[in-house]
VEXLUM-550669 format. One line per field, with one value per residue: residue number from 1; residue in three letters; x, y, z of N, C-alpha, C in turn. Coordinates in nm, 2 decimals. Layout:
BEGIN
resi NUM  ...
resn Ala  ...
nx X  ...
ny Y  ...
nz Z  ...
cax X  ...
cay Y  ...
caz Z  ...
cx X  ...
cy Y  ...
cz Z  ...
This chain:
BEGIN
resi 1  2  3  4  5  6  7  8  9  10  11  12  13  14  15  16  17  18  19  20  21  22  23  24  25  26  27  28  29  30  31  32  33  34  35  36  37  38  39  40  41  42  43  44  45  46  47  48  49  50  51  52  53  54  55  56  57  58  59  60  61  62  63  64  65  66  67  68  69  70  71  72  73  74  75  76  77  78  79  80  81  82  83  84  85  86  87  88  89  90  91  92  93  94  95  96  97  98  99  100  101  102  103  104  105  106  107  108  109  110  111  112  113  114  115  116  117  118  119  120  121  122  123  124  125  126  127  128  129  130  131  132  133
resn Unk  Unk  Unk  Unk  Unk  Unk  Unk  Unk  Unk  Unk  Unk  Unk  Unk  Unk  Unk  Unk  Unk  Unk  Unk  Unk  Unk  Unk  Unk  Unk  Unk  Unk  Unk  Unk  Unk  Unk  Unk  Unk  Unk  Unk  Unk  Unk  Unk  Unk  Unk  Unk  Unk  Unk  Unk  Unk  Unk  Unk  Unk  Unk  Unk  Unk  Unk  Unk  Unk  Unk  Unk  Unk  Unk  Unk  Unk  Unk  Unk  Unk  Unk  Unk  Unk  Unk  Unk  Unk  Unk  Unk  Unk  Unk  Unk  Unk  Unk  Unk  Unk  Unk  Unk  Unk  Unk  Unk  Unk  Unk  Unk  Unk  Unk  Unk  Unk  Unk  Unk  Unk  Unk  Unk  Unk  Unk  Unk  Unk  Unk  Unk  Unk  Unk  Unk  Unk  Unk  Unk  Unk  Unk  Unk  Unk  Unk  Unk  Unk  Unk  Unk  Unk  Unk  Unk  Unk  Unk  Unk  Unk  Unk  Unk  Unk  Unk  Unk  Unk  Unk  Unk  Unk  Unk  Unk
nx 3.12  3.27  3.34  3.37  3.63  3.69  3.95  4.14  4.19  4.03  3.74  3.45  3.17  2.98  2.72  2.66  2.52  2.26  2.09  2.18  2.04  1.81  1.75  1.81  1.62  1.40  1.45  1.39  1.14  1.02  1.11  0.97  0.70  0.70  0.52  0.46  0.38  0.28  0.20  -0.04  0.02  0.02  0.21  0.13  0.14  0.19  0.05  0.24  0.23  0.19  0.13  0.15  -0.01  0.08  -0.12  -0.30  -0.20  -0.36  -0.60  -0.75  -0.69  -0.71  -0.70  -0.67  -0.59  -0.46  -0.61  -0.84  -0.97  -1.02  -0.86  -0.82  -0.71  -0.52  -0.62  -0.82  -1.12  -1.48  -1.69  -1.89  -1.85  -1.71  -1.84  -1.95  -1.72  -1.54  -1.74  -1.74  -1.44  -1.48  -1.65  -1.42  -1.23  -1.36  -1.23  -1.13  -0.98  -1.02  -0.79  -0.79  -0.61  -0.50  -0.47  -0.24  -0.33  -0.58  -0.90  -1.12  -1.42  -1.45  -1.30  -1.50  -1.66  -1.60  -1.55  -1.82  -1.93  -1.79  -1.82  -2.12  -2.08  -2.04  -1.80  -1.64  -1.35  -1.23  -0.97  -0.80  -0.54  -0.33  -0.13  0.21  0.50
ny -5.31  -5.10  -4.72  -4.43  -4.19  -3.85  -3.67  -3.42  -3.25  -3.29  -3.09  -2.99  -2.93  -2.69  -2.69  -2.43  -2.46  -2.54  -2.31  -2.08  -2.17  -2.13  -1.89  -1.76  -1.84  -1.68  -1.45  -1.40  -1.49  -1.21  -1.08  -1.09  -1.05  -0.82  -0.51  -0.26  0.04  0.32  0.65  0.89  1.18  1.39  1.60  1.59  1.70  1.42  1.33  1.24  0.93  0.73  0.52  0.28  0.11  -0.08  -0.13  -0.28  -0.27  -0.01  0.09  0.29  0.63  0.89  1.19  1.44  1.80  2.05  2.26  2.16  2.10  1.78  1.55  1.36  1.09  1.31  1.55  1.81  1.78  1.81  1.77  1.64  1.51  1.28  1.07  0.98  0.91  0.75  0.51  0.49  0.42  0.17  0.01  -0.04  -0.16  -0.39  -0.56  -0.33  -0.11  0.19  0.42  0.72  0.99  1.21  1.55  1.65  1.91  1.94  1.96  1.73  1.74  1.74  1.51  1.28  1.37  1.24  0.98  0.90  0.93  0.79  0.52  0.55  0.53  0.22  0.09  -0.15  -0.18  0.02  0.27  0.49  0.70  0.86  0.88  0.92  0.85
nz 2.38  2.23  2.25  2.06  2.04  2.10  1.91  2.02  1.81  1.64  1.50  1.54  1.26  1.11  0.87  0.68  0.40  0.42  0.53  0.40  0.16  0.27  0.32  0.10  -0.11  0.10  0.03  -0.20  -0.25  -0.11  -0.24  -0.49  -0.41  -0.34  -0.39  -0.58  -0.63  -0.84  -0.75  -0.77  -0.97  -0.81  -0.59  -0.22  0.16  0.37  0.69  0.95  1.10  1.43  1.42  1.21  0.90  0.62  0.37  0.09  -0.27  -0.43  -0.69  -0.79  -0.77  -0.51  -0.42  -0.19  -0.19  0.08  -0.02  -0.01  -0.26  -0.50  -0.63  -0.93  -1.13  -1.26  -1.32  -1.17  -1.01  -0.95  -0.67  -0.66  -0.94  -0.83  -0.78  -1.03  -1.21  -1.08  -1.09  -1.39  -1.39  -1.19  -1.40  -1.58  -1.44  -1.27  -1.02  -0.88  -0.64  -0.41  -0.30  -0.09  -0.07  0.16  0.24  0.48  0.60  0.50  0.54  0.68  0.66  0.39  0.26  0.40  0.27  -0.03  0.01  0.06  -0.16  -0.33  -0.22  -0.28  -0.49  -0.55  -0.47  -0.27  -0.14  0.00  0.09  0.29  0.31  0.55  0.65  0.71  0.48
cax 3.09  3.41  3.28  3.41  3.68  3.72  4.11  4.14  4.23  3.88  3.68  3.28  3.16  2.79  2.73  2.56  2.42  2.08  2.07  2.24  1.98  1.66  1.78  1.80  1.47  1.30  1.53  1.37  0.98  0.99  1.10  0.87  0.55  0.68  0.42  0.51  0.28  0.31  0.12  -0.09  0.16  0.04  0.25  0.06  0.16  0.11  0.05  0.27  0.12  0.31  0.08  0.11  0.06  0.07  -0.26  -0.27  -0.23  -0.49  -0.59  -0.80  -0.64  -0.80  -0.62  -0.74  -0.52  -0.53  -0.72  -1.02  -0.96  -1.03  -0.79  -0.85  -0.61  -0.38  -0.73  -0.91  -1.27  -1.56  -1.68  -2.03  -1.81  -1.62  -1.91  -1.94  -1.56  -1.50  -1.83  -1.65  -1.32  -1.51  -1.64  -1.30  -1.17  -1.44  -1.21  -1.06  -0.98  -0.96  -0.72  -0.78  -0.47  -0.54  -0.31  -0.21  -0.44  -0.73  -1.04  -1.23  -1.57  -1.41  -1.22  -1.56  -1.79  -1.53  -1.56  -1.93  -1.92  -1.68  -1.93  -2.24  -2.07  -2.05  -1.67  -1.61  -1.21  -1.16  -0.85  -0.77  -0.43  -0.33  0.04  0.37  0.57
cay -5.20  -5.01  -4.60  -4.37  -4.11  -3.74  -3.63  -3.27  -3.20  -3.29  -2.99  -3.00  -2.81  -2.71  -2.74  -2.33  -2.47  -2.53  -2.23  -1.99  -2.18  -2.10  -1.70  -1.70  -1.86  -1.62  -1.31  -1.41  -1.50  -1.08  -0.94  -1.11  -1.03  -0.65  -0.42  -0.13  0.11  0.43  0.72  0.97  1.28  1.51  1.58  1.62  1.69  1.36  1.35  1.12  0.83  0.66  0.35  0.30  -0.01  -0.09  -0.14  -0.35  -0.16  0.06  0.09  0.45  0.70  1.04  1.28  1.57  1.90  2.16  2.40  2.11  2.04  1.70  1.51  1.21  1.09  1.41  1.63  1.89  1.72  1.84  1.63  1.61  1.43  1.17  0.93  0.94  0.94  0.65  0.42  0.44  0.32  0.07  -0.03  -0.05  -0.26  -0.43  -0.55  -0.24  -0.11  0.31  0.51  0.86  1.02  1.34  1.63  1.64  1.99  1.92  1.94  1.62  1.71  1.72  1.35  1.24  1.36  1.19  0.88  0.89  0.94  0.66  0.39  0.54  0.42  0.06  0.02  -0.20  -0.18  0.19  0.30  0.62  0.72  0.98  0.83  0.98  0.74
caz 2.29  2.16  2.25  1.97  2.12  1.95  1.94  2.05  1.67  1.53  1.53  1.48  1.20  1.08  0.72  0.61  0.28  0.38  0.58  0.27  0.04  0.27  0.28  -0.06  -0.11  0.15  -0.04  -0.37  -0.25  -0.07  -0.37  -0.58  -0.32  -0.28  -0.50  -0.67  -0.65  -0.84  -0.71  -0.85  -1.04  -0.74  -0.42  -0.06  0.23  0.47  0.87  1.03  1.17  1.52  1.46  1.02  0.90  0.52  0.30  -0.03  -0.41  -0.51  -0.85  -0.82  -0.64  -0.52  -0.36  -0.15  -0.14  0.18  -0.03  -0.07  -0.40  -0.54  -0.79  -0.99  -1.29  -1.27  -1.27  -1.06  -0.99  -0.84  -0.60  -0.74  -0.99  -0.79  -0.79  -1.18  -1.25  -1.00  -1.11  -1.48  -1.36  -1.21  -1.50  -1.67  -1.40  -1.18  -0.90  -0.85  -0.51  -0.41  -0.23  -0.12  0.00  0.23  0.29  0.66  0.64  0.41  0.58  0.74  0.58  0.20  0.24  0.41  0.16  -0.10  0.12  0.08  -0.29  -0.34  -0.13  -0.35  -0.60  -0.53  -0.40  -0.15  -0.11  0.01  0.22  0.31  0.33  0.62  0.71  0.61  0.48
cx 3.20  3.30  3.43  3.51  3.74  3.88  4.07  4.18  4.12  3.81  3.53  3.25  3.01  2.83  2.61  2.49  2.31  2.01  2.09  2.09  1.81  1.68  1.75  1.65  1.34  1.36  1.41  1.21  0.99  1.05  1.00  0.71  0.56  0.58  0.51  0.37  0.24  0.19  0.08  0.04  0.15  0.07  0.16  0.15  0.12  0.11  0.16  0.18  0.24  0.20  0.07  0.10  -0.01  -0.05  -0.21  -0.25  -0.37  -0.48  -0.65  -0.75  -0.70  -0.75  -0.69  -0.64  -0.55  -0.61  -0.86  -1.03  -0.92  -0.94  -0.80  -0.74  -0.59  -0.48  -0.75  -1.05  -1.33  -1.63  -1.86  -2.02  -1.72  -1.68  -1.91  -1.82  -1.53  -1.62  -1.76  -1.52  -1.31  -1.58  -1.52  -1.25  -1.27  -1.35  -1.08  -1.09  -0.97  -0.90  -0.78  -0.68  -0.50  -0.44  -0.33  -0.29  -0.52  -0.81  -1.12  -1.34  -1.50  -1.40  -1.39  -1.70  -1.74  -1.53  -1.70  -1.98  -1.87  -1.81  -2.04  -2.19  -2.03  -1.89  -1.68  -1.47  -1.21  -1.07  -0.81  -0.65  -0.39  -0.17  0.13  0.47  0.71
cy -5.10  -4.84  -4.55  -4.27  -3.99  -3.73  -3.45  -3.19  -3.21  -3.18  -3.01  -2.91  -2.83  -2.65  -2.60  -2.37  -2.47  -2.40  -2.08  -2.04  -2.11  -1.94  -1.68  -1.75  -1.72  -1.50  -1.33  -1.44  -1.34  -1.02  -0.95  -1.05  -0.88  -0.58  -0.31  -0.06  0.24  0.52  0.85  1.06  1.43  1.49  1.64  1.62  1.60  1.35  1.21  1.05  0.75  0.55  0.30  0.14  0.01  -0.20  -0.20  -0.25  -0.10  0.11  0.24  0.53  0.84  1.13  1.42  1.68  1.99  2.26  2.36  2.06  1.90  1.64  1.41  1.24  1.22  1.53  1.68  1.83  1.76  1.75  1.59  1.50  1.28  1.07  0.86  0.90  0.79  0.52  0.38  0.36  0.17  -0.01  -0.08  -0.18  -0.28  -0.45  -0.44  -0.16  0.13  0.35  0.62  0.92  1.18  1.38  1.69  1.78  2.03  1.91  1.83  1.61  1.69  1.55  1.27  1.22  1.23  1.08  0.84  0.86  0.83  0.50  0.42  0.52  0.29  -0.04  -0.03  -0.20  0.00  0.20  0.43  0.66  0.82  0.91  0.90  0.88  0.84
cz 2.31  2.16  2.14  2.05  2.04  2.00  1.92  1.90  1.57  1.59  1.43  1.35  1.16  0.97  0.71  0.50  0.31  0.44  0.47  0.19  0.13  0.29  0.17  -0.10  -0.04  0.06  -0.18  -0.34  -0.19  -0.19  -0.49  -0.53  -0.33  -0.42  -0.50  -0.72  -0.75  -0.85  -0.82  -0.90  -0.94  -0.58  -0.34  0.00  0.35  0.55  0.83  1.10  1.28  1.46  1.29  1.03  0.71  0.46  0.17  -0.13  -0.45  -0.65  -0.90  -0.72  -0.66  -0.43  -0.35  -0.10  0.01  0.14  -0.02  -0.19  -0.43  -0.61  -0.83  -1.16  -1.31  -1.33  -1.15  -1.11  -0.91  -0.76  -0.59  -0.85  -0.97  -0.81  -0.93  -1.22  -1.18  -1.05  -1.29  -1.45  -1.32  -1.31  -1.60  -1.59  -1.24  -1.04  -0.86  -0.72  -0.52  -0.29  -0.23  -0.02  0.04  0.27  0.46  0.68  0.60  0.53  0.62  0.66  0.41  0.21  0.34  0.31  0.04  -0.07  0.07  -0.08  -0.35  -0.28  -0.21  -0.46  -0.66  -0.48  -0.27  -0.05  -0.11  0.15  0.18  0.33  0.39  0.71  0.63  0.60  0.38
């Protein structure tokens, strides 16, 4: 058996194509997956969070100012009204999910009541948003 012998002028090489093609494959499945969310039309103030981790799209969003004040679709709501206001929406779009996005010095009992309001009226998908992103 004749062994093969390299000459110091052949040089190895590794072949990037399949490596280039699975980048671009993973490049092109994260831009298709990324959501686009766009948020209510009113700015808060949000806490930082050291521990954040990102939550799916919400389709109702509810936003609690530091003065207490409620907002739903680019409204002031009372919060006598959140339950009604949000059981329509559901209505419009059954698997619809809610956000309520709290300002880093709103009040606990408001975003709890609103919480509570939100669950009596039959959502199951509720996430709270208290991170600064």
């Amino acid at each position: 058996m004749a062994r093969k012998r390299f000459h110091e002028d052949d040089e190895a090489e590794v072949d990037m194509t399949p490596m280039l093609d699975i980048v671009f494959i993973m490049l092109i499945f994260f831009i298709v997956t990324t959501s686009f969310v766009k948020e209510a039309g009113f700015d808060i103030n949000k806490p930082q969070a050291a521990q954040a981790s990102k939550k799916p799209s919400a389709n109702i969003f509810i936003a609690v100012d530091k003065h207490g004040r409620i907002h739903m679709e680019k409204r002031v709501v009372d919060i006598k009204r959140v339950r009604a206001n949000v059981e329509r929406m559901l209505a419009e779009s059954p698997e619809a999910a809610v956000m309520i996005m709290g300002d880093i010095d709103a009040k606990h009992g408001v975003i709890i009541k609103v919480m509570d309001q939100v669950k009596a009226a039959g959502i199951d998908k509720l996430m709270v948003n208290a991170e600064g992103e």
